[in-house]
C-alpha positions in Angstrom: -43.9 65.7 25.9 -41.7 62.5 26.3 -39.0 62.6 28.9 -36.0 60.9 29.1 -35.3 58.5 31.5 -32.0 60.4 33.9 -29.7 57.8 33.0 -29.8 58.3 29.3 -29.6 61.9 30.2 -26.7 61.7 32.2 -25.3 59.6 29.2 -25.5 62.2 26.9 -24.0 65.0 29.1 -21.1 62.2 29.9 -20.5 61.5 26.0 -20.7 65.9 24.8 -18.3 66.3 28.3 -15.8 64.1 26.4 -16.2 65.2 22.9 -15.1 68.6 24.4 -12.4 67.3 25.8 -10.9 65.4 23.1 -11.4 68.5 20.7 -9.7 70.6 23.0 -6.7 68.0 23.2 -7.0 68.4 19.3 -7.0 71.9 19.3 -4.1 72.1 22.3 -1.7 69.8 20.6 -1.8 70.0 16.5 -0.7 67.4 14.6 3.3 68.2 12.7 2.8 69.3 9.2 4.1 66.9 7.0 7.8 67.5 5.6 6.9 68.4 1.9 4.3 71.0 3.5 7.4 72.8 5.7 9.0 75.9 4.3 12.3 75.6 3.4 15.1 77.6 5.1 16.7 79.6 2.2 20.3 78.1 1.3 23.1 80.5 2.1 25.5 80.2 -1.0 24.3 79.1 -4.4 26.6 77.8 -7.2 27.2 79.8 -10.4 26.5 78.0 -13.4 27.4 78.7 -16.9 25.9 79.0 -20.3 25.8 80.2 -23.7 23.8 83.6 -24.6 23.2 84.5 -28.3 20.9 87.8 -27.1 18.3 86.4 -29.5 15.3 88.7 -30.1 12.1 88.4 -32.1 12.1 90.5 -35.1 10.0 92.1 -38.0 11.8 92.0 -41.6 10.5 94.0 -44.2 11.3 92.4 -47.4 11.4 94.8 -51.0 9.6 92.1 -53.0 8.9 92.7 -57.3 7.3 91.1 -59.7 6.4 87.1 -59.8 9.2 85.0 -62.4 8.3 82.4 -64.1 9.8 79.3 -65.5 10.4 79.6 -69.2 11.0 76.6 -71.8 12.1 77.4 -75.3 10.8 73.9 -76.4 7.3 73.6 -78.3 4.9 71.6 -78.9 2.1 69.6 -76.1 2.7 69.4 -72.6 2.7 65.3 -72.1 3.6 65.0 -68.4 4.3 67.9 -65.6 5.8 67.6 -61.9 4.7 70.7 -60.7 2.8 71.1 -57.9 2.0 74.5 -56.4 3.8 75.4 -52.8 5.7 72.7 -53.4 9.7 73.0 -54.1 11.5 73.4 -56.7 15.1 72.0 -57.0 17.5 72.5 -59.7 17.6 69.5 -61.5 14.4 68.7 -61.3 12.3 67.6 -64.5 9.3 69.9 -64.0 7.8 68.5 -67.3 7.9 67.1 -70.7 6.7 68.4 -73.7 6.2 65.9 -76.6 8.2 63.6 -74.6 11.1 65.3 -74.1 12.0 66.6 -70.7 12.4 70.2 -69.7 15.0 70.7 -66.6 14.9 73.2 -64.2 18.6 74.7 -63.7 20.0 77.0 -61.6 22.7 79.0 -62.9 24.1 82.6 -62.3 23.1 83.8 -66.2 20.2 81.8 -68.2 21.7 79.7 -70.7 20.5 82.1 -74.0 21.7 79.8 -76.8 22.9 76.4 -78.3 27.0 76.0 -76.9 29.4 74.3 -79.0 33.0 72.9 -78.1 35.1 75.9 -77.5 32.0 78.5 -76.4 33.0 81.3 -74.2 31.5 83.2 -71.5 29.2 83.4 -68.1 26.7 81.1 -69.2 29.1 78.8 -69.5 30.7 79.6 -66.1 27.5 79.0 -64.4 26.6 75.8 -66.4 29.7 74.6 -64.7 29.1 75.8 -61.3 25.6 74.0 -61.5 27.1 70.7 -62.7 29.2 70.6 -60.0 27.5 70.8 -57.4 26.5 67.2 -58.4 30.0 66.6 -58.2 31.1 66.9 -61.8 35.0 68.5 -60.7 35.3 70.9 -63.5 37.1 73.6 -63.8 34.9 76.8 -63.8 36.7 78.8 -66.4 34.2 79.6 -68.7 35.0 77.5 -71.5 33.0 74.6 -73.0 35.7 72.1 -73.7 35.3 68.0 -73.5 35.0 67.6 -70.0 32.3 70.3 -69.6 30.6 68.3 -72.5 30.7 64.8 -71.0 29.3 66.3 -67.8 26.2 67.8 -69.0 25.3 64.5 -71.3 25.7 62.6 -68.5 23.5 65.2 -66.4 20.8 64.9 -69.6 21.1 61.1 -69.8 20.0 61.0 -65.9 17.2 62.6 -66.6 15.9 60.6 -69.6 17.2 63.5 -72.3 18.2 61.1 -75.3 21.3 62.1 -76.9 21.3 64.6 -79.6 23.4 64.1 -83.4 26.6 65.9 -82.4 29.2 65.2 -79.5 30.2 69.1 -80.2 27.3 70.9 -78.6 25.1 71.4 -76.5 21.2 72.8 -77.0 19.9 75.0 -74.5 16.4 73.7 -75.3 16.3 70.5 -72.4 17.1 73.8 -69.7 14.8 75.6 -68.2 16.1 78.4 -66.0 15.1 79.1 -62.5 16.9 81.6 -59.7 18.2 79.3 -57.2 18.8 75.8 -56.0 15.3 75.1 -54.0 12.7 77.3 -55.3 9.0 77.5 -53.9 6.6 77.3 -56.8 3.8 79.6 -56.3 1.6 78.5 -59.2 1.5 75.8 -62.7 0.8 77.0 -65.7 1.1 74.5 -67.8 -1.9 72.0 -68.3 -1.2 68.4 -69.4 -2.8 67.3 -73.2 -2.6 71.3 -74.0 0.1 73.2 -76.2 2.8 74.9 -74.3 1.8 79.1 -74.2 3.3 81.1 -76.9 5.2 83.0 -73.9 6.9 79.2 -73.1 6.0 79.7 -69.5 5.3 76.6 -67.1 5.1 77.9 -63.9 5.4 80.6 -62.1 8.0 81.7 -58.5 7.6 83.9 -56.2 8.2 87.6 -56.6 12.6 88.1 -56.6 13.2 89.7 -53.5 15.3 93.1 -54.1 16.1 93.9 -50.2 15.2 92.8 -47.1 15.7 95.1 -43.6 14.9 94.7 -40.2 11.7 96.6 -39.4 13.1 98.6 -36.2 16.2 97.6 -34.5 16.0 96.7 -30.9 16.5 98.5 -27.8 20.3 97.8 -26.5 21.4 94.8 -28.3 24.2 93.0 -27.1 27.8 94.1 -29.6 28.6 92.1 -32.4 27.8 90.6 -36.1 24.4 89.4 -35.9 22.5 86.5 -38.3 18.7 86.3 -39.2 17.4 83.0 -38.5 13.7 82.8 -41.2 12.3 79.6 -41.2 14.7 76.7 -41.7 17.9 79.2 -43.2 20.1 81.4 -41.0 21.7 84.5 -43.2 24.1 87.6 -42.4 23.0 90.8 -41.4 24.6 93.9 -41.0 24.5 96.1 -38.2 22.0 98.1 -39.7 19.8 95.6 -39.7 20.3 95.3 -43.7 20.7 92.0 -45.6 23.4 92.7 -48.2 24.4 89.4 -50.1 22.7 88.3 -53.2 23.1 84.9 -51.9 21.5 85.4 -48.7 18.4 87.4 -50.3 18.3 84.1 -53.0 18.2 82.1 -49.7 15.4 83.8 -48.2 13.2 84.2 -51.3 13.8 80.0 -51.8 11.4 79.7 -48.2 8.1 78.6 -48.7 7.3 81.3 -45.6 8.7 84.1 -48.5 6.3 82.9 -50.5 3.5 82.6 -48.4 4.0 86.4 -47.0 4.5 87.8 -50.5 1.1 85.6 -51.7 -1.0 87.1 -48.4 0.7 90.6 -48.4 -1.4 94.0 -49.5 1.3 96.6 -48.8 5.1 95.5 -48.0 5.2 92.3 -47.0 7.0 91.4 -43.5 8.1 88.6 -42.2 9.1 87.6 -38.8 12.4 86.1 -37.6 14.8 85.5 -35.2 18.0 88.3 -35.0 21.1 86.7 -32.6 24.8 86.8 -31.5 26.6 85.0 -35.1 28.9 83.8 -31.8 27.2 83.3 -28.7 29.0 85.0 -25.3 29.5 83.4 -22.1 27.2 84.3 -18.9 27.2 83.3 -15.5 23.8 82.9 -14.2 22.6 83.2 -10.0 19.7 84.4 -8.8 18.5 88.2 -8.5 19.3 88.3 -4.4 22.6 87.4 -4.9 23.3 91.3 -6.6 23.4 94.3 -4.6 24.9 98.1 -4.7 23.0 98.3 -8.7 24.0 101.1 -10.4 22.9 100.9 -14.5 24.4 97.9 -15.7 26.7 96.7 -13.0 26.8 95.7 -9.9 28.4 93.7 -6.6 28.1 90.3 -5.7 30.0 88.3 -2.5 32.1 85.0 -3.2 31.8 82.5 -0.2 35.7 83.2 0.1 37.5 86.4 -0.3 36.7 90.1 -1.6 33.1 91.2 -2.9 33.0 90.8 -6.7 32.3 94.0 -9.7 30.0 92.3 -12.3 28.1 93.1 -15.3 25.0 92.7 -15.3 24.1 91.3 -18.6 20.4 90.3 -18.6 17.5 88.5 -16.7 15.1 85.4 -17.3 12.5 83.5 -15.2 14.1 84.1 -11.7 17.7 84.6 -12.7 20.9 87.1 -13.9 23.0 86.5 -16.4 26.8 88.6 -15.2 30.2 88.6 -16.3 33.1 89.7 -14.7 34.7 93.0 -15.6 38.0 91.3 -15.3 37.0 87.9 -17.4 37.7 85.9 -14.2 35.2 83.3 -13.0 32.6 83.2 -9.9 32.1 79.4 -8.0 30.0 80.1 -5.2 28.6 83.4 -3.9 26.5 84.2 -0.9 22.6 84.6 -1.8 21.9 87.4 0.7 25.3 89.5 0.7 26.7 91.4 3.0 25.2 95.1 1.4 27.8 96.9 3.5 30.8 95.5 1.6 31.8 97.7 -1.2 33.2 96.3 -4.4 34.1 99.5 -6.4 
C-alpha cells in the first residue's frame, strides 16, 4: 500500500476542516429569499368594483321541426344557369336560377304570390309584395292595393335582376317569383340540374324543415327575475318565461340559421339545439371577494365598510374567486374590510 507523505495528509484534513466550516456558515446564515418569492401580507380593505350581470346560462332548446319546403317556380322549360349551392344561404332577392334564360327570384313574402296582378288587384299577396319591396327601400304604402307606384317598384326590382320587361305596364306575372319563407334562408339541398327540364312539381331546391315551436328543454335552477332572450348562433329572440318561443317571427329567425339546419339534417328523434338563455336587461352587481362576507344565512349576508355601520347584502352569485352582491337598500359599497369584524351584526 502507498502512503501519503504527512504533509499532504495534514492538507487534506486542513481543506475538509474548512469545507465544514463554510457549510456550516451556509447553513447558520441563509441567504434572503428573493422579493417575488416572499408571501404577501393580505391587504386589509379591497375596493368594490362594478359590473354588468345578464345571469346567462347554457341551455338545451327543443325545436318541433315538420316537413322539408321547397322552392317552387311556376316557369317551364330547361334549367340554363342555377346559384344554388347547398348549406349555403338564401336571401330574398336572390336569382336562384334561370330557366330558358329567364330568371327565377327568390321572394319573401307573408302569402306566396298565387297569380298574375293587374293595376287595381286586391289583397295579402299584394300586402306582402309591398312589404318585401320595401325593405329595399321602395316607400310604398302597404295597403294592399296594386296601384302605379307598387307597379314601378316591382319593374324596377325585375329590371335589377335582368327580368326583361313584359307587353303591358298594367300587370304584373307571378312567374319571375319564386317564393321562399323568410329573408335569409339556409338551403339544405338543389334540385334542379343545369341542361335538364325543370321537374313537373316546379321544385328547385329544397329548405329546411318549417319549424312549428321551439321550448327550452328544462328550465334552470333559480334564475335570476325578468324577460329573458335566447341567443342561437348569430340571432338573439324573445322567450317567455316558460321557456317557450311564441313569435312567428322569431321561430322564422331561428329556422333561417344554418345551425337549424344542420341539427334538423343530423337529428333521429327531436332535434335540440343548444343556446344561450340571459337577462333581456342586464342588472347591476358589486363584486369582492368571498372573505369579505360573513353571518350567511340563504341568500344574504353582512359585509363591513372601512367607515361606518356593517352592511345587509344580497348575495347574488359567485365566479372564479369572487361575489357578486347588492344592497337591499340600492345604495352603493366603496371599500370594505376583507376579513370583517364577525361579531358586528348587520340585521
Amino acid at each position: 500500500m502507498t502512503r501519503l507523505p504527512s504533509a499532504t495528509v495534514v492538507g487534506l484534513v486542513a481543506m475538509v476542516v474548512a469545507a465544514g466550516t463554510a457549510a456550516a456558515v451556509v447553513l447558520a446564515f441563509p441567504a434572503e429569499p428573493p422579493s417575488s418569492l416572499r408571501t404577501a401580507t393580505p391587504a386589509a380593505t379591497v375596493l368594490v368594483t362594478e359590473r354588468e350581470d345578464a345571469d346567462e346560462r347554457q341551455v338545451q332548446v327543443a325545436l318541433d321541426a315538420g316537413a322539408p319546403r321547397a322552392v317552387v317556380t311556376s316557369r317551364t322549360g330547361t334549367v340554363t344557369s342555377s346559384t344554388c349551392s347547398t348549406g349555403a344561404v338564401l336571401r330574398s332577392g336572390d336569382v336562384l336560377a334561370t330557366v330558358d334564360g329567364e330568371p327565377v327570384i327568390a321572394l319573401a313574402t307573408d302569402v306566396p304570390l298565387w297569380r298574375d296582378l293587374e293595376l287595381d288587384d286586391r289583397g295579402d299577396d299584394v300586402r306582402g309584395l309591398q312589404r318585401a319591396l320595401n325593405v329595399g327601400g321602395a316607400g310604398l304604402s302597404e295597403d294592399g292595393i296594386l296601384g302605379r307606384g307598387t307597379l314601378r317598384s316591382a319593374f324596377r326590382f325585375l329590371a335589377e335582376r335582368g327580368v326583361r320587361p313584359g307587353e303591358r305596364e298594367d300587370a304584373l306575372p307571378r312567374a319571375p317569383f319564386s317564393w321562399v319563407p323568410a329573408a335569409e334562408q339556409t338551403v339544405r339541398s338543389c334540385t334542379a340540374i343545369v341542361g335538364a327540364a325543370v321537374g313537373a312539381d316546379g321544385v328547385l331546391a329544397e329548405l329546411p324543415a318549417e319549424l312549428r315551436g321551439a321550448r327550452l328543454d328544462s328550465l334552470p335552477i333559480d334564475p335570476v327575475p325578468g324577460p329573458r332572450d335566447l341567443r342561437i348562433g348569430g340571432t338573439t329572440v324573445e322567450v317567455d318565461d316558460g321557456g317557450v318561443v311564441r313569435s312567428a317571427a322569431s321561430l322564422a329567425a331561428i329556422a333561417a340559421l344554418p345551425e337549424y339546419a344542420a341539427t334538423v339534417a343530423s337529428s333521429d328523434g327531436v332535434p335540440v339545439i343548444s343556446a344561450t338563455w340571459s337577462l333581456r336587461q342586464p342588472r347591476t352587481v358589486q363584486v369582492l371577494p368571498p372573505t369579505a362576507l360573513y353571518d350567511l344565512r340563504g341568500a344574504t349576508a353582512c359585509v363591513q365598510p372601512t367607515r361606518g355601520a356593517p352592511v345587509h347584502v344580497e348575495v347574488l352569485g359567485s365566479e372564479l374567486g369572487q361575489s357578486f352582491v347588492r344592497v337591499r337598500n340600492g345604495a352603493s359599497l366603496d371599500r370594505v374590510r376583507a376579513l370583517p369584524d364577525r361579531r358586528r351584526p348587520c340585521r
